[in-house]
N, C-alpha and C positions, 0 to 999 in steps of 0.2 A: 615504384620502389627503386626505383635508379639513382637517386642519392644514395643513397647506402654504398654505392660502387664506387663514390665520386669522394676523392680526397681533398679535404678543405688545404688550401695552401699556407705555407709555415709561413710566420712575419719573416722568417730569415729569408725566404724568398725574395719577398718583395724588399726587405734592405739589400740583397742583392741585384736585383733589378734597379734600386736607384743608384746601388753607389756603380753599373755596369752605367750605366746612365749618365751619372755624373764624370765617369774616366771619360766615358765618349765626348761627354760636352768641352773637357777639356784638352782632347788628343785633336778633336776637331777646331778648337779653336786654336790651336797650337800649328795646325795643319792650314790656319787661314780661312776655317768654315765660320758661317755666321751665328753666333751664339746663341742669338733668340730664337731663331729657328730648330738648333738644337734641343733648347729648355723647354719646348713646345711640344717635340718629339716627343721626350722625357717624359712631360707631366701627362701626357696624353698615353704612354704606354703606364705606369705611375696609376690613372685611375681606370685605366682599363684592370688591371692586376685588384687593386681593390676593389673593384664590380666585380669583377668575378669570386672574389673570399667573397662579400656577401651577399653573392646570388648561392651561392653552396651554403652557407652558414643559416640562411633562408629557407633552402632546400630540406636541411638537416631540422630544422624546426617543426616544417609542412610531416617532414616522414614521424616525427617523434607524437604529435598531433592525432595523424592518420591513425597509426596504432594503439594509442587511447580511446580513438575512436572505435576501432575493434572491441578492444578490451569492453567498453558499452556495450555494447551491443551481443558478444557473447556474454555478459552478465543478464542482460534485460531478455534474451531469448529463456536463459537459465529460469528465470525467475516469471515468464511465462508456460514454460512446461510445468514449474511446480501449479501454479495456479488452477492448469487442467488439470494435473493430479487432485488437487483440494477440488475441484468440480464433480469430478469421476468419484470420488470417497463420499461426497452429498449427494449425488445420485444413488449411489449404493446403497448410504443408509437410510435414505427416502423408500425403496423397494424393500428394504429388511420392515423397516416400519410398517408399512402397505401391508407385507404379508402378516404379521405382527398384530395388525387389524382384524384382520379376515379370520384369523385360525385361532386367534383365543380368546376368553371368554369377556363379558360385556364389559368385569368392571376390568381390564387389560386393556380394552378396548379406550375406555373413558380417561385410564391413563395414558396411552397411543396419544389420545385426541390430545390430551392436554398438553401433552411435553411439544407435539406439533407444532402448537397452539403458542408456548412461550419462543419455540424455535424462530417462526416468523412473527413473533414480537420483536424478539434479538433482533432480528435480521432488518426487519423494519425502521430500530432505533439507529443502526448502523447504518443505511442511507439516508435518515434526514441528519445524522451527525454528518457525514461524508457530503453531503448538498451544503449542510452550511457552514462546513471550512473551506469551501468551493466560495460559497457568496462572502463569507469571507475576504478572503483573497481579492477577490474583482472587487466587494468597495472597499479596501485600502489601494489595491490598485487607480481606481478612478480619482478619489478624492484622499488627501491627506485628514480626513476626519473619522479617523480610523475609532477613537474611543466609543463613540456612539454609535457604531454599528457594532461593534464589540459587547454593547452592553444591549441592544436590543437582540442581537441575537443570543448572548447566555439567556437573555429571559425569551425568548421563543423556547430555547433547549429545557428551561427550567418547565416552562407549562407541556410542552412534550413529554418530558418523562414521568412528570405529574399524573398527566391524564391517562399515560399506561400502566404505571404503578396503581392506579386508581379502577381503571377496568381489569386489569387482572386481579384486584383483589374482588373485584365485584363479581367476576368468574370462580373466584375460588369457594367464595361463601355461597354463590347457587349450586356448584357443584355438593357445597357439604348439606347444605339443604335437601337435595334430590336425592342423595346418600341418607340421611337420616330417615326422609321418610319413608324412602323402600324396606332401611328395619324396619321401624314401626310394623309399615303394613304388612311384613312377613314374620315378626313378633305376634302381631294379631290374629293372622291365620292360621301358626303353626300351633298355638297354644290353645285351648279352650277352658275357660273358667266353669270354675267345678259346681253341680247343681247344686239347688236350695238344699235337697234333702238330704247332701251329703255333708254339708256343712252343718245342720240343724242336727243330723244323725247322732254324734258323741252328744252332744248334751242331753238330749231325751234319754241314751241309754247310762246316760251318768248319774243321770235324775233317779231312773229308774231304782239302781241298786242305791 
């Protein structure tokens, strides 16, 4: 960070250095010094002056640079502490669900499973999206034939989300299946159909009178 301390020199500088330059060349050749010799001095102290403006004005870029690159980097740290936050908050609700499981009852339990269940579906859809804007990338990187990998993978995406829209719905109708039939069978057993004789009983005594 030592640029920072270091003052880039004013043009007016160096027009003073050429015209101190110039009085010289012409006091000395007034004085009988040899002219070209002078103009040599001159031009040689002339881009020494301008080497140096831009080796600072260089410097000044390098420093300007430097702390952009900070500024990265305390964003990209920021925005991985949030990420272990989002970690830490799915671990948490991973264990709220666990117990969630365990402590209540079957058909709670059947929902636990299920939402689980679409949880890592989601989550699943969102690394083969995330792999194939990755493959993406590298074959338009490699090859400029960019459309056809373009359209071979929306249709990879397309039978992807196909065949989970397709298993989850094939989960959801066994599940209503499995539910149906537990009424049933608890329909069946809670009820008892009433005997012959008590059905047959009002009509005989109706007969009767």
């Amino acid at each position: 960070m030592e640029g920072k301390y270091i003052r880039a020199p004013d043009t007016r500088e160096l027009e003073r250095v050429r015209g101190t330059g110039a009085d010289g060349a012409s006091s000395s050749r007034g004085a009988g010094g040899s002219p070209s010799l002078l103009e040599a001095q001159m031009a040689g102290a002339v881009l020494r002056a301008e080497e140096a403006q831009r080796h600072l004005e260089e410097q000044g870029e390098r420093d300007r640079l430097r702390g952009e690159v900070q500024t990265t980097r305390s964003e990209r740290d920021q925005l991985r502490i949030r990420a272990e936050e989002a970690e830490a908050q799915v671990a948490v609700a991973t264990k709220e669900l666990a117990g969630l499981r365990v402590q209540r009852s079957p058909g709670d339990q059947e929902e636990v499973t299920r939402l689980r269940a679409e949880l890592l579906a989601q989550q699943t859809v969102a690394r083969s999206l995330q792999q194939i804007v990755t493959d993406i990338g590298r074959s338009r990187s490699r090859s400029r034939s960019g459309g056809s990998a373009s359209r071979a993978t929306g249709g990879s995406v397309g039978q992807y989300l196909a065949g989970s829209s397709s298993r989850r719905r094939n989960e959801e109708e066994e599940r209503h299946c499995q539910g149906d039939g537990s009424a049933q069978s608890g329909r069946g057993g809670g009820e008892m159909p009433p005997p012959p004789e008590r059905q047959e009983g009002p009509r005989e005594s109706g007969g009767g009178h």
